[in-house]
C-alpha positions, 0 to 999 in steps of 0.5 A, spaced: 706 830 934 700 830 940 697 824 944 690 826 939 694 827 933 697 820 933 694 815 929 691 808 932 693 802 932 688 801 925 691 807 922 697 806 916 703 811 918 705 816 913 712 815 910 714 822 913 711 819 921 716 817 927 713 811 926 713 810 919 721 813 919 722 807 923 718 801 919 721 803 914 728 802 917 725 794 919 722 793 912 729 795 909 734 791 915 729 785 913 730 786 906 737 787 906 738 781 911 734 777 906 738 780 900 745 778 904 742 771 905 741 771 898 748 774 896 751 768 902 748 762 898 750 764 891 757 765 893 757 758 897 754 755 890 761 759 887 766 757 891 763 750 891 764 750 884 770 753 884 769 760 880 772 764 885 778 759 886 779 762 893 775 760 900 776 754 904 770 749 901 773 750 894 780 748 898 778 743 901 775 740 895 781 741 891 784 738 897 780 731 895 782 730 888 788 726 887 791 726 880 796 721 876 801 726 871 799 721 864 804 725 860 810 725 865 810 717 865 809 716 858 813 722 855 812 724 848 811 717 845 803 717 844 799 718 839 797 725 836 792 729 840 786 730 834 785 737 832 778 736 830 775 739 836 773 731 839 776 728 846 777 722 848 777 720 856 779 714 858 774 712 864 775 706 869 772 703 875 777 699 879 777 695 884 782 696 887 781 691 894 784 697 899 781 700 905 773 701 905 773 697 898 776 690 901 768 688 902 765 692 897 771 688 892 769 681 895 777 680 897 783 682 902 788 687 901 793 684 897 796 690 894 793 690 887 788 693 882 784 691 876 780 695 872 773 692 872 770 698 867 773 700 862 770 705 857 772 710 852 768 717 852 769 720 845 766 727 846 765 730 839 766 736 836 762 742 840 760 737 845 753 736 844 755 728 842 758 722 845 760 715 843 761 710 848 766 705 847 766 699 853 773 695 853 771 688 856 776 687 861 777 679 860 780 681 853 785 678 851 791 684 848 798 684 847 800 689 852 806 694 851 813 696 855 809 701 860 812 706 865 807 708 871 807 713 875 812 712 879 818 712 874 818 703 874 818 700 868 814 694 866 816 689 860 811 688 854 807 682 854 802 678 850 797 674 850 794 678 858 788 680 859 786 687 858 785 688 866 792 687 868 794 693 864 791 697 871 795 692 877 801 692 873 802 699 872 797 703 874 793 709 871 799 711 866 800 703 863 792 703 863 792 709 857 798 706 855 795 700 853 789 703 851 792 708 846 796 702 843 789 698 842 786 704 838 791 709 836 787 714 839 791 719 845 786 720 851 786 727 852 784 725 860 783 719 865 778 718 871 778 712 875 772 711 880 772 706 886 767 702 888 766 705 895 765 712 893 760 710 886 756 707 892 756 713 896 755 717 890 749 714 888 747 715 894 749 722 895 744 723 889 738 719 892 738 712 888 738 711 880 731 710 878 732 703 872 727 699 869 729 691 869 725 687 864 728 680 867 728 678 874 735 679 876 738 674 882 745 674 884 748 673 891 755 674 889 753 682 887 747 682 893 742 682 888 736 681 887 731 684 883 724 683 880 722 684 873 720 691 873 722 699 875 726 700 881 730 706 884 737 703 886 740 706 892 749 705 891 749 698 894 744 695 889 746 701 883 753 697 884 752 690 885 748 691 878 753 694 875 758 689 877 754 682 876 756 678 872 752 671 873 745 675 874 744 675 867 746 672 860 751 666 860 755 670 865 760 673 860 763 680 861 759 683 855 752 682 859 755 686 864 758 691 860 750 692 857 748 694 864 753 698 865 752 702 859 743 702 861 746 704 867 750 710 866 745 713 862 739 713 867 745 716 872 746 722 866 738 723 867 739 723 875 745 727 875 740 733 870 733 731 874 736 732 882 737 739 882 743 740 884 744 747 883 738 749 886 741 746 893 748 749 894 749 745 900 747 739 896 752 741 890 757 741 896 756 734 899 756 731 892 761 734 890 766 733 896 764 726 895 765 726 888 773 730 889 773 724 894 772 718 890 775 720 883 783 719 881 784 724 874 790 726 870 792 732 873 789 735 866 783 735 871 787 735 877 783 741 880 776 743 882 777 749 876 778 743 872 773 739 874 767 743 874 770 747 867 771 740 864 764 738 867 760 744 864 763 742 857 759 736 858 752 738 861 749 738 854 749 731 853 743 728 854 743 721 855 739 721 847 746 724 844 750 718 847 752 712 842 754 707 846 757 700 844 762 694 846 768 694 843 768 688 837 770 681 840 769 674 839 769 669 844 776 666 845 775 658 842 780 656 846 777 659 853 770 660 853 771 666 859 776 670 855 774 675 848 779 676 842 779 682 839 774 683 832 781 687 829 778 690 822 771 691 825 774 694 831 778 698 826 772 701 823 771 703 831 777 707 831 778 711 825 771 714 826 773 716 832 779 718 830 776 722 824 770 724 828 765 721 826 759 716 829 761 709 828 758 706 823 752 700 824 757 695 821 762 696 826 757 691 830 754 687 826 756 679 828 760 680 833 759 677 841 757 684 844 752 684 840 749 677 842 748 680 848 741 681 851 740 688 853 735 687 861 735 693 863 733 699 860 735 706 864 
């Protein structure tokens, strides 16, 4: 082509032009790059959960999780698994006083552990629903002989309180304890320790609660005015842990606050737009791997993210949550015995199924309980 037929700087190319030929060729090299950074980000968010099973992110991450093999320490001497289609999950937060929870758990490392929530999730047939059952750690319960991880043996005892289950055997003595409680068989557990709940809640940017009362508590740091407060994983713990900051200082006013909170941490955890943000789903599930102690039924990322996708479509309004049936205990008013015949009702309908009926809580301690937080 001559200097005269050469467009000017104002004029379009023709497709068939040098000029064109080698616009195209940029237009399509920024396409393709912007297609392959496209294509690097969706493979990093499936490496991060796990789809691939293979990269160095998903080892890594398989690499934080430990597990507690249930099954191997108590053997064959459990209740049946349901064959209705429901789950049962046993989840505690411990405290144990080690390594970076020494100051969160207020004491020094002594070597042991309590659990210091416990809660049975009940995920029903087709997943859509759950009923929570909190488990008041100051109950008072007749613990059976227990085998923990370890292969050590730990006699049965009576008249002790529920935590001590945890620091006298264990993940695995916890469940056995739990399933000669209810009957039921916990197809999973998953501990949390205050350390990684702190960071989590954190990772995601705070909790958002309503109070309805002041909430004061220096024991926990807690000082919160009656209204709506986004926590960040300091205060997010401090009221799950508080105990003299509301009600009569019992574990069951405590257990409200836990369960409110929960609730608001579901619609966090669906409003926070994990998926949008591969990098963001990473940190979180990095500190998520970190934090957590499951039974090597989810001992794995594959696992956990396939365990997690069968929950996603719980919604915070699907939940039943309750407080196990107790009284206070005449002879120790800081000690609950048991409801046996209402708390009875609580486990035949999980047992069967089914939602647990208003009369289960009806004139129990739990019930006396005032609800000051709303998620």
């Amino acid at each position: 082509m001559s200097a005269e037929s050469t467009p000017g700087p104002g004029i379009p190319q023709e497709p068939g032009t040098a000029h064109g030929r080698h616009r195209g060729r940029g237009r399509r090299r920024k396409q393709r790059r912007k297609g392959l950074k496209v294509m690097a980000w969706t493979a990093a968010g499936i490496v991060v959960l796990g789809g691939t099973g293979a990269g160095y992110l998903y080892f890594r991450l398989n690499g934080n999780i430990d597990s507690v093999d249930i099954d191997q320490a108590l053997g064959t001497d459990r209740p049946e698994r349901a064959d209705n289609g429901s789950e049962n999950i046993l989840v505690l937060g411990s405290d144990t006083r080690s390594g970076s929870n020494e100051e969160l758990g207020g004491g020094t490392d002594d070597g042991t552990a309590r659990s210091d929530t416990a809660m049975i999730v009940h995920v029903h047939e087709g997943h859509g629903k759950a009923s929570v059952v909190s488990i008041p750690r100051d109950t008072v319960i007749d613990r059976p002989e227990c085998t923990d991880a370890e292969g050590g043996t730990h006699p049965a005892a009576t008249g002790v309180m529920f935590n001590s289950a945890y620091s006298t055997g264990g993940a695995a003595c916890a469940v056995k304890t739990v399933e000669s409680i209810t009957d039921l068989r916990m197809d999973h557990y998953l501990e949390i320790d205050f350390a990684g709940f702190q960071k989590l809640i954190d990772e995601l940017g705070g909790v958002e609660v309503t109070t309805t009362e002041d909430i004061e508590d220096p024991e926990s740091h807690l000082d919160l005015k009656a209204g709506t407060h986004r926590l960040d994983g300091e205060q997010a713990l401090g009221l799950v842990r508080t105990r003299h900051g509301v009600g009569d200082g019992s574990d069951l006013g405590r257990i409200q606050l836990q369960q409110a909170f929960l609730k608001a941490l579901m619609r966090q955890v669906k409003e926070v737009g994990l998926f949008t943000s591969p990098k963001k789903l990473y940190d979180l599930a990095d500190t998520a791997t970190r934090t957590v102690t499951t039974d090597s039924g989810l001992g794995s990322v594959n696992s956990l993210m396939s365990f997690a996708n069968g929950l996603k479509g719980i919604d915070p309004a699907d939940m039943h949550m309750i407080t196990m049936p107790v009284v206070y205990d005449p002879e120790d008013a800081n000690r609950v015995l048991p409801l046996r015949d209402k708390a009875q009702q609580v486990w035949n309908a999980l047992k069967d199924d089914r939602p647990i009926p208003e009369s289960a809580t009806e004139d129990t301690a739990a019930g006396e309980a005032k609800d000051v937080v709303t998620p």
